[in-house]
Steps between C-alpha positions, in 0.01 A plus 500: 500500500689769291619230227118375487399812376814601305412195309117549464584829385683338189189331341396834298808544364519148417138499343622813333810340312321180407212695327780693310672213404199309404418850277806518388585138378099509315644854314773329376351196309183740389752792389604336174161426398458870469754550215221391203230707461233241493563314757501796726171568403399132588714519825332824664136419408592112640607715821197739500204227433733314819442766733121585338438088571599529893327872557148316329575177677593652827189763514267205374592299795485758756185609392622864439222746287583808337257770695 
């Protein structure tokens, strides 16, 4: 019963290193796109209207109202 839970207790710190590798491996093909100016500027407002998308998309759905 010990080794059942020794290995259940594993999982976050497995969920925590793949979400750091998965970070980590997306940084480093983005990170030379950041060396020109312009396409910075493209990048970060592609990144910001992503995340603007899923908060409109995800409050439409749930039918969330400002009060």
């Amino acid at each position: 019963m010990g080794e059942f839970f020794d290995n259940v207790f594993r999982y976050p710190r497995y969920f925590i290193s793949l979400g750091l590798g998965i970070f980590y491996s997306i940084y480093e093909w983005i990170r030379p796109l950041f060396r020109d100016r312009l396409t910075s500027i493209a990048l970060v407002g592609i990144i910001v209207g992503f995340f603007a998308f899923i908060y409109f998309t995800l409050t439409a759905m749930l039918g969330l109202t400002p009060a």
